[in-house]
C-alpha positions, -999 to +999 in steps of 0.1 A: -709+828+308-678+809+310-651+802+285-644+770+283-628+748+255-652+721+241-638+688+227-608+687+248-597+671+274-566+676+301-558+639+292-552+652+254-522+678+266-503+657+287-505+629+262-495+652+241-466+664+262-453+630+270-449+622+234-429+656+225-410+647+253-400+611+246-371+604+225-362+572+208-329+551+220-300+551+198-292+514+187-260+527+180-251+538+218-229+513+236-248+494+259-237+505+299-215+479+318-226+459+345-217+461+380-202+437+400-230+422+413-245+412+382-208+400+372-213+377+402-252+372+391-242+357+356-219+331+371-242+322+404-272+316+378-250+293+361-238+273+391-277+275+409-290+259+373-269+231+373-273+224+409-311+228+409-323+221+377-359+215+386-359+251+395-376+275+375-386+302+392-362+331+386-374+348+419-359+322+441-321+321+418-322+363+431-331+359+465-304+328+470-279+347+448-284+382+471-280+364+502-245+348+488-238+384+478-244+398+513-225+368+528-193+374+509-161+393+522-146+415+501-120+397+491-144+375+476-161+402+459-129+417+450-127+397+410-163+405+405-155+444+410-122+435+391-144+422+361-169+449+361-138+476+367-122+459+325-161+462+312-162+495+323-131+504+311-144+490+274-177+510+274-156+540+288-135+535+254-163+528+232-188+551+246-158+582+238-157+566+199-193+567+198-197+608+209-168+612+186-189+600+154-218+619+169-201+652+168-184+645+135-215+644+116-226+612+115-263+609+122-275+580+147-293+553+132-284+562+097-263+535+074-228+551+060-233+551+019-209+537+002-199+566-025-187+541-049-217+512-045-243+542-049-224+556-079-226+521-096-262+517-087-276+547-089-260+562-125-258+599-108-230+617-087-229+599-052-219+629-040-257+645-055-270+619-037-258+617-008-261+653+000-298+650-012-302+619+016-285+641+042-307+671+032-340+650+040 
């Protein structure tokens, strides 16, 4: 006779291997800049919204705003990339503070204790229980 493993399907292990491998988003990460073209996208929707307004088909505000992309020089692009180049910049800047709180300790997702408030509120040593939060 065969082995063979009864109740169990090859649908349960991969199920079960997508979920170990999933992990959560950090609400706390900066969020990533945008390029140029969607620089240019915010401003075109604005300017295709006013001058269509019975429009509402977000399909047709893409296609028109890709084909304006294509059509455009360069130097027309060039205070889109300009803009995107300064947001960049900020989420280069932000995204360094961020990874420098993540390697000093400070747990993503979890809310700094006040040592003083929890003292007050608690009766015990914040310090107690603190350490007893970070130990969970």
């Amino acid at each position: 006779m065969k082995d063979t493993k009864v109740g169990r399907k090859k649908s349960d292990s991969k199920k079960n291997l997508k979920a170990t491998k999933k992990m959560g988003k950090d609400p706390n990460k900066p969020k990533r800049p945008p390029t140029a073209y969607f620089v240019f996208l915010e401003e075109f929707r604005e300017k295709y919204k006013r001058d269509n307004p019975n429009n509402k088909l977000a399909s047709q505000v893409a296609k028109a705003c890709g084909v304006k992309w294509k059509s455009m020089s360069d130097q027309d692009k060039a205070p889109y990339v300009a803009k995107a180049a300064q947001k960049k910049a900020l989420y280069d800047s932000s995204l360094e503070e961020y990874r420098k709180k993540q390697e000093g300790g400070v747990a993503s997702g979890s809310p700094e204790v006040s040592e003083v408030g929890l003292e007050e509120s608690v009766g015990e040593s914040a310090s107690d229980v603190y350490s007893a939060v970070n130990f969970l």
